[in-house]
C-alpha positions in Angstrom: 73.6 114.7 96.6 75.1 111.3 97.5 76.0 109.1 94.6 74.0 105.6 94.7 76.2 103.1 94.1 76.4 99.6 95.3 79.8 98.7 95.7 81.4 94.6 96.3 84.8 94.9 97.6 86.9 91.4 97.1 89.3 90.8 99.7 91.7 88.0 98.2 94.4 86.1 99.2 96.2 85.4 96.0 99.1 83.5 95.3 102.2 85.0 93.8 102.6 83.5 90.2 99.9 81.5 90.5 97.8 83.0 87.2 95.1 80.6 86.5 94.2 80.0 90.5 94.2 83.8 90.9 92.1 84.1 87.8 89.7 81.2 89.1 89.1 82.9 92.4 88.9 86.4 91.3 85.9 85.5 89.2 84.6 83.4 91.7 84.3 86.7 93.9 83.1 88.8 90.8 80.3 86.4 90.2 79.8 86.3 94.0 79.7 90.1 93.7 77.0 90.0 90.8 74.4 87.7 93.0 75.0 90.5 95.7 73.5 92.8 93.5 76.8 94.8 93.5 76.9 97.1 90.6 80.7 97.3 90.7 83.3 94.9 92.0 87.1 95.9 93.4 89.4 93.3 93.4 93.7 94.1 94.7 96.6 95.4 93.6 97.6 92.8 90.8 95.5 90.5 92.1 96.0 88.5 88.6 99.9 87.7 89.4 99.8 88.3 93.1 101.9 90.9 95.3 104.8 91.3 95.2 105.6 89.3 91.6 109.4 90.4 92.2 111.8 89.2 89.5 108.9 87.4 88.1 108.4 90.4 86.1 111.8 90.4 83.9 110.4 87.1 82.4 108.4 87.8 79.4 106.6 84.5 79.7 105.2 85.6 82.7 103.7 89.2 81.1 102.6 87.4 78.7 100.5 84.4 80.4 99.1 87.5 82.6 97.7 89.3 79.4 96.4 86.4 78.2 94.6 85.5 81.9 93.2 89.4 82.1 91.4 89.0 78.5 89.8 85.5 79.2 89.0 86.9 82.3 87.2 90.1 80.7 85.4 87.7 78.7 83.8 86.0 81.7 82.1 89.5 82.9 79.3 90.5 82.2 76.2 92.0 84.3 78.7 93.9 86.4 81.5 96.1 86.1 84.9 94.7 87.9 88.3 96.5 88.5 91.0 93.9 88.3 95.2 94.7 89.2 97.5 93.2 86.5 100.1 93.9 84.7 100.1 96.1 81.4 102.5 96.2 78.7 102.9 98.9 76.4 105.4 98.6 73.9 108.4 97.2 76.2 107.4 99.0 79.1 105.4 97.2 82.0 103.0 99.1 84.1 101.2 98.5 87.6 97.6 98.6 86.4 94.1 97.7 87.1 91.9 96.9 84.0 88.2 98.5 84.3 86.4 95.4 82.5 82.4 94.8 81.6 80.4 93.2 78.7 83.1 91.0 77.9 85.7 93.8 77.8 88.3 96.1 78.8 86.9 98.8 79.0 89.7 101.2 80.2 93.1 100.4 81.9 94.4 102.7 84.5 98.2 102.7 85.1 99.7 103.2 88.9 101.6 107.1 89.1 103.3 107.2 92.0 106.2 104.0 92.2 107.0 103.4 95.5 110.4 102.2 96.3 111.4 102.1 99.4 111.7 99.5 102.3 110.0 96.7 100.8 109.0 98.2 97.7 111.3 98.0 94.5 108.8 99.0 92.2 110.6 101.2 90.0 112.8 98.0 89.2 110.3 97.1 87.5 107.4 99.3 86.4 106.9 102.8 84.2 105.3 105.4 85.9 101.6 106.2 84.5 100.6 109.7 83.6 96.7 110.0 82.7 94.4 110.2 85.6 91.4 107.7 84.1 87.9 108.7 85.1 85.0 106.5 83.8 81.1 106.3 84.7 79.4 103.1 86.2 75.6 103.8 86.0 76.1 107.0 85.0 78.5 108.0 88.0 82.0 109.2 87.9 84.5 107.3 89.1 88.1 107.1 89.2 91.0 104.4 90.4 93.7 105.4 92.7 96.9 101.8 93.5 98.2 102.4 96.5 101.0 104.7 96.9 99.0 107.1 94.6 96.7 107.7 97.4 99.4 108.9 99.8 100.3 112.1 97.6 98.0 114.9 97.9 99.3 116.3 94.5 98.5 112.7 93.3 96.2 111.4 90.6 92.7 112.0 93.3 93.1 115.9 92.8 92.7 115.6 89.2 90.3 113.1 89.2 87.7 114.5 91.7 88.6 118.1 89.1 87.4 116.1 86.4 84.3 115.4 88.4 85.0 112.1 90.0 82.6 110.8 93.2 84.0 107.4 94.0 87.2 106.7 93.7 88.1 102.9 93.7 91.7 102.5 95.7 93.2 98.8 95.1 96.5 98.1 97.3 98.5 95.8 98.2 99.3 97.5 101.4 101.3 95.2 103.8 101.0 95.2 107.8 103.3 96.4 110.2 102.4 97.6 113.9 100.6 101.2 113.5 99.9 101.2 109.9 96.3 100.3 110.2 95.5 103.4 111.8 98.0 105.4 109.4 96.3 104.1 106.7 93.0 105.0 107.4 93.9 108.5 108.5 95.8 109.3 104.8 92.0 108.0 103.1 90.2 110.0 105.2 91.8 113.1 104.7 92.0 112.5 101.1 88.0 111.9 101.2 87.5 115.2 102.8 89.9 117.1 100.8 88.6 116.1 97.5 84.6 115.6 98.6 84.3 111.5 97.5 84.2 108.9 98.6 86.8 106.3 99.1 86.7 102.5 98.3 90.0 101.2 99.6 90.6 97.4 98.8 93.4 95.4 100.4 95.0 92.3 99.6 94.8 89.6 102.3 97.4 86.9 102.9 101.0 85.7 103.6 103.9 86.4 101.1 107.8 85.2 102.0 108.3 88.0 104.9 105.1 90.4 103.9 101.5 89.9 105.4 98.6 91.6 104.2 95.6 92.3 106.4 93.0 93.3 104.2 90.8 95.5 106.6 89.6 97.1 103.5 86.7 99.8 104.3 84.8 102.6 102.2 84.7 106.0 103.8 81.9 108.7 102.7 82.7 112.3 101.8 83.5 113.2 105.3 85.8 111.0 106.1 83.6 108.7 108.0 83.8 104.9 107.8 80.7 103.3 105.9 82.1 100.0 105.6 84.9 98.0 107.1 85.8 94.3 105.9 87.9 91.7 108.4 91.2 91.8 109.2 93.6 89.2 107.9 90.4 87.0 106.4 89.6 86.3 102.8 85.7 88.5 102.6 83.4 90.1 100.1 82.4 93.1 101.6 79.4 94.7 99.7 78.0 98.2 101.1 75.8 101.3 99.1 77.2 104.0 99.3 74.5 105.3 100.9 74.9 102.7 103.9 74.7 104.4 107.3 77.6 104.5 109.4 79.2 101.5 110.3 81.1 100.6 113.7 83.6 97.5 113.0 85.3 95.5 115.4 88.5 96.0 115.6 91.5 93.9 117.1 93.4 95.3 120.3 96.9 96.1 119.4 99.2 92.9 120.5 96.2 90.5 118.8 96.5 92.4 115.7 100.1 91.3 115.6 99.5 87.9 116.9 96.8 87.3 114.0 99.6 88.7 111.5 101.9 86.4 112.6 99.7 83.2 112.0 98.7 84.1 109.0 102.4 84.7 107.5 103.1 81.2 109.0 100.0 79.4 107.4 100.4 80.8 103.9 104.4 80.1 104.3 104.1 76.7 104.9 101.1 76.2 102.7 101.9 77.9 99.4 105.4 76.1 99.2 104.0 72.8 99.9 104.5 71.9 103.3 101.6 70.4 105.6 103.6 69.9 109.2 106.0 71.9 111.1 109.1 71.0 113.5 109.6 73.1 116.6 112.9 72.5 119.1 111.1 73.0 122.3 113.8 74.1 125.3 111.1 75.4 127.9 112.1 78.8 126.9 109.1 80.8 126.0 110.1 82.1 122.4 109.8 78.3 122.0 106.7 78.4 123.5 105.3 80.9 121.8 106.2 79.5 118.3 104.6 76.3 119.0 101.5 78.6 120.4 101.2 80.3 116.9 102.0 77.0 114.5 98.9 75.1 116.7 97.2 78.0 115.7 97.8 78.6 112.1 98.5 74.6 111.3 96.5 72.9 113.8 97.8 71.0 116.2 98.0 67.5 114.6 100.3 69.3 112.2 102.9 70.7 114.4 105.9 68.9 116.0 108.3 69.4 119.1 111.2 67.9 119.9 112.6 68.3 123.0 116.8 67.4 123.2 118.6 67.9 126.4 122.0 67.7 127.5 124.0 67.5 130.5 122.8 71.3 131.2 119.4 71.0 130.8 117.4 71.2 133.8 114.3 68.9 134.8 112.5 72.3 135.1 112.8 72.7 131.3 111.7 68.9 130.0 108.9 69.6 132.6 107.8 72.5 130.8 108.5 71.4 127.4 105.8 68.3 128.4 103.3 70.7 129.9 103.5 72.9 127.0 103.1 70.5 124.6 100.1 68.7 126.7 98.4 71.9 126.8 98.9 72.5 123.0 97.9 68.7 122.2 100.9 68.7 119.8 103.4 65.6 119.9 106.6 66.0 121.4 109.7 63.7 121.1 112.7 63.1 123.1 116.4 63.3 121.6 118.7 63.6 124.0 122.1 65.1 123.0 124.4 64.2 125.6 126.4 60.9 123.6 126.9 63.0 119.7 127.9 65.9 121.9 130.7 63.5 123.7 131.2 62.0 120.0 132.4 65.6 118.7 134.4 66.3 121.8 136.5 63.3 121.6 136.6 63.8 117.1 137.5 67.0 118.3 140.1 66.3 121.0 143.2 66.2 118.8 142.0 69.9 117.2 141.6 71.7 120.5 144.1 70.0 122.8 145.9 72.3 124.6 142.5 75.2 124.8 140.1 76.3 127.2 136.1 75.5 127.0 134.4 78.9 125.1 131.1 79.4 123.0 132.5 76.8 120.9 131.8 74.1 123.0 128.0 75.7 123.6 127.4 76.5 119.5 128.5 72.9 119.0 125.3 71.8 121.0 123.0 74.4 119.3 124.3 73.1 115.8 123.6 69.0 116.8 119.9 70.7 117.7 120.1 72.2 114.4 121.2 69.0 112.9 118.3 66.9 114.2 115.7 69.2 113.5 116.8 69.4 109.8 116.7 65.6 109.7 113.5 65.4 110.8 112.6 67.7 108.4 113.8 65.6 105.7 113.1 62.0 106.5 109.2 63.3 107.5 108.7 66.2 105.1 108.1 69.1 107.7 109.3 72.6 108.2 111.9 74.0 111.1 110.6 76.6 112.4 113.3 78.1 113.8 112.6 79.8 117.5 115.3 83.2 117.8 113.4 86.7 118.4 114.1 90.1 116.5 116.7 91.2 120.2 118.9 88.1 119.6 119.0 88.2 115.7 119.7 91.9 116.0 122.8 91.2 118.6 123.7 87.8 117.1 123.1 85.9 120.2 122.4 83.1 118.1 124.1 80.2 116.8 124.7 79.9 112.9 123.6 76.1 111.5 122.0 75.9 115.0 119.4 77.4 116.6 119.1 79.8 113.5 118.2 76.7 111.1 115.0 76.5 109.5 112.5 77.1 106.8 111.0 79.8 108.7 111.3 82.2 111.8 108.4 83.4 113.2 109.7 85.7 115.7 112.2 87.1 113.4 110.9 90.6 113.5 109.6 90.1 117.1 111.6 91.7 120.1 111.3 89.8 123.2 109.8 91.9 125.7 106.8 92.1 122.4 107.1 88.0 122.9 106.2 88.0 126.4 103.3 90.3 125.9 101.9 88.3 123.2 102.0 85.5 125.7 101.1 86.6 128.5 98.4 89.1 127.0 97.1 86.9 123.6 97.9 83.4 124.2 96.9 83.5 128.0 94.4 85.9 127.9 91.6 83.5 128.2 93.3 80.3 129.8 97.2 79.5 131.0 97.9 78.0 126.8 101.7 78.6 128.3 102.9 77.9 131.3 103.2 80.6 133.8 106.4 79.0 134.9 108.2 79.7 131.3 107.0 83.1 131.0 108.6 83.8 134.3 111.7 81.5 134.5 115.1 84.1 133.5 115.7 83.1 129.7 118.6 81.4 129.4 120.3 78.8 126.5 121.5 76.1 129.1 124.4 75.4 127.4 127.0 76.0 130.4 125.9 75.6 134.2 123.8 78.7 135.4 123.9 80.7 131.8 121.6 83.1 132.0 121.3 85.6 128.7 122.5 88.9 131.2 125.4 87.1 131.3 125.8 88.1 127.4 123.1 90.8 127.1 121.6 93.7 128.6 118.0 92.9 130.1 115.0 92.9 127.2 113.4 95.7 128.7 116.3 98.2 128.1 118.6 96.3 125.1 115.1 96.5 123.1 114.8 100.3 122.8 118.0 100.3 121.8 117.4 98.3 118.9 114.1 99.7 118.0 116.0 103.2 117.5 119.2 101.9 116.5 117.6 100.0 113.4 114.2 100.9 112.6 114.3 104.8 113.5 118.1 105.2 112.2 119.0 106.8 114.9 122.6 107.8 115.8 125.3 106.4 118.7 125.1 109.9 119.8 121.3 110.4 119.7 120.6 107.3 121.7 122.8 108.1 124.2 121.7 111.9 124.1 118.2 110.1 125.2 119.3 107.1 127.2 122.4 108.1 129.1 124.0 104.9 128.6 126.8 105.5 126.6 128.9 102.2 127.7 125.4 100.1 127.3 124.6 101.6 123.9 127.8 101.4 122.4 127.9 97.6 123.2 125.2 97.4 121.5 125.3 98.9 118.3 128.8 96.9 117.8 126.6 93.3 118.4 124.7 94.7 115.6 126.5 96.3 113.3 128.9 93.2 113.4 126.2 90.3 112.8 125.4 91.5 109.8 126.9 88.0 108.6 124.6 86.1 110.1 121.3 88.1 109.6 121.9 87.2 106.2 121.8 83.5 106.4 118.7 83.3 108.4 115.6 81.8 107.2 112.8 84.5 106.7 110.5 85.6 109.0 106.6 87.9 109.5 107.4 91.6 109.1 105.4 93.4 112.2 107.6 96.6 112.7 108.5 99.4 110.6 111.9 98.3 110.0 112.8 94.6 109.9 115.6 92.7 108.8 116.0 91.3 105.3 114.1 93.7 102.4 113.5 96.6 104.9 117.0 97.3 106.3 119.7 96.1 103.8 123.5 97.2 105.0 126.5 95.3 104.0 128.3 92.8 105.2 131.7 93.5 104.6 131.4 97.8 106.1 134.0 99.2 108.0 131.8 102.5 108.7 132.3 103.7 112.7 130.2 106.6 113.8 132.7 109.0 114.9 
């Protein structure tokens, strides 16, 4: 017999640290929830304090302001029953936890078992591990809570819990995205529903944090594994379903739009939640340019986004052509700064120093970094955010200038390889109407800062320097196992010595959206200073 049950799940986007706004909105939902006729409501993992609270946690201040929230909170509820994430302290320990609350109380307070800490995930830094397996009834049905990583064990909490009789088990996460995880995701739940005959309410947090995203995409799934429910993806939504609610079919996003709606939202909550309203975007003609400015339009509007266009001597009509076009099409403002008389100024304040020594990158990083320079000054004299423009292949080879084109507030193609930027534009952007101009998705990417630079003159092309990477850093591969699959020995050498020797700079660049496995900055952490050689 199906358990009746009419469940409200509340997709948030909360705010890291922000207590009394997170408090405010969750019991805007729950009340939301209650005029649904929802007999219980779900609510994230901490959803009080926001994911992930970091450091933020050593500071007792901060426990205790998020104690005091939960119990004002608890006070508010009544007519409904609402599971809440926050932060529990017993004695000195601190636990993951979600607070069970109705009539004005806390009822029962489960604490998160399984700590995950790995990749982004540093949670036992922080947090104790839990140890009892809480089942409780709403309208006389047995329910239990799962956060997160608990789910993913199948000796994890859900065995216990469906032993002790539990139907519905209420999963709160604060699950972050990254290409395939969507599909991994729901394959774990539905196995787990299956395997332990319940059904599954699996609640996602929604909303851009530093490098992390969350796509919500929360869904319920009945006993046999089959979706019921599915909320939106990468949208704030109350999703209420019964459990006895026939099958649903939910649109989904194709692949590269998935990624594409990731990356605007990591951009929009960046900018917004540290108090920025406009961005600044160098515009070269270059499509990773182009591409930026195609996502800020998108995730700011376009009266809030900025380009600046600043040639030199080695700048070609065909890029200030595109750069207007581009920024026609966008219906974003784009200013002029030409270059050409501070690059002359630093040659001849220079002249004395280098006397005597050929023209190298040094003469090219000098123009990146006067780029650099004016952006930043626009930044501060109008109160705007760089957004700096490099992709995940030059970050990873450090094909990139330092101070230059690698300053900014924020990258939004950090974690993107380029041959994944020209399919977003080709196949997102421009897959209703030409947004970017055919001619910069084409045109051979190139700096232009030397005559006929082309970046084959530096790197291998995208379409085989990329796979490289992608095993190379996130599948840890081995030299000898990429070779052992490529057959490029001389090829992949060269390139795991860009990387491994850029660590430097990798370091000192602005964050950026996580969309792969592995990307730089909390996922991949090796050391500057290493003198390991694979051998």
């Amino acid at each position: 017999m199906k358990p009746n049950l009419r469940i409200a799940i509340a997709q948030i986007n909360a705010a890291v640290g922000d207590l009394e706004g997170n408090a405010e909105k969750i019991l805007d939902y729950i009340n939301s929830a209650k005029k649904g006729a929802a007999d219980i409501v779900v609510l994230p993992e901490l959803a009080l304090c926001g994911y992930p609270p970091e450091d933020l946690l050593h500071k007792k201040i901060f426990i205790d302001q998020n104690l005091k929230e939960i119990k004002a909170l608890a006070r508010k509820v009544r007519g409904i029953t609402a599971i809440v994430g926050f932060v529990d302290r017993q004695k000195k320990a601190i636990y993951n936890a979600a607070a069970v609350i109705a009539d004005g109380k806390i009822k029962a307070v489960y604490h998160k078992t399984h700590l995950p800490n790995y990749g982004v995930f540093d949670e036992k830094r922080y947090f104790q591990e839990g140890r009892e397996p809480l089942v409780f009834k709403v309208n006389g049905i047995r329910c239990a809570i799962n956060i997160c990583e608990d789910i993913w064990y199948p000796e994890g909490p859900l065995r216990l819990q469906a032993a002790k009789g539990a139907k519905i088990v209420f999963v709160i996460n604060a699950s972050p995205y990254f290409m395939g995880k969507v599909s991994k995701r729901e394959e774990i739940i539905r196995h787990q529903a299956v395997a332990n005959g319940v059904f599954i309410a699996y609640t996602n947090l929604v909303g851009g944090q530093d490098e992390l995203v969350f796509d919500g995409q929360s869904f319920i799934t009945d006993q046999k594994g089959r979706v019921i429910a599915m909320a939106a993806a990468f949208k704030e939504e109350l999703l209420i379903a019964d459990t006895s609610a026939k099958l649903a079919l939910p649109d989904r996003l194709f692949a590269l739009e998935e990624v594409y709606q990731a990356l605007v939202l990591g951009l929009r909550d960046y900018v917004r939640k540290n108090g920025f309203k406009k961005v600044v975007i160098g515009l070269s003609g270059g499509v990773d340019s182009a591409l930026t400015a195609a996502i800020a339009k998108d995730a700011l509007g376009r009266e809030n986004v900025i380009g600046v266009f600043m040639p030199s001597m080695y700048t070609s009509k065909k890029s200030a052509d595109d750069s207007l076009e581009l920024s026609r099409r966008l219906g974003i403002k784009l200013y002029k700064a030409p270059i050409n008389g501070i690059y002359r100024a630093y040659l001849k304040g220079l002249r004395h120093l280098f006397d005597g020594y050929k023209k190298d990158n040094t003469e090219e990083n000098i123009q990146a970094r006067i780029r650099g320079n004016i952006l930043m000054a626009i930044s501060n004299k109008f109160r705007c955010l760089v957004l700096a423009t490099g992709n995940k292949s030059e970050v990873s080879c450090g094909y990139c200038t330092l101070y230059g084109d690698m300053a900014g507030g924020f990258s939004v193609l950090k974690d993107v390889p380029k041959t994944l930027v020209y399919k977003l534009s080709k196949l997102v952007v421009n897959r209703h109407k030409e947004v970017i101009p055919r001619s910069i998705i084409e045109r051979p990417p190139t700096a232009e800062l030397r005559p006929n630079q082309r970046d084959t003159d530096t790197l291998p092309p995208y379409d085989i320097l990329d796979p490289i990477i992608e095993a190379y850093v996130e599948e840890d591969k081995s030299l000898q196992e990429i070779v052992k699959a490529r057959n490029r020995k001389p090829l992949a050498t060269k390139v795991v010595s860009m990387i491994d020797s850029n660590e430097y700079k990798r370091r000192q660049a602005s964050p950026g959206v996580k969309i792969t496995p592995k990307a730089f900055g909390k996922d991949r952490r090796m050391p500057i200073t290493n003198r390991f050689v694979e051998k």
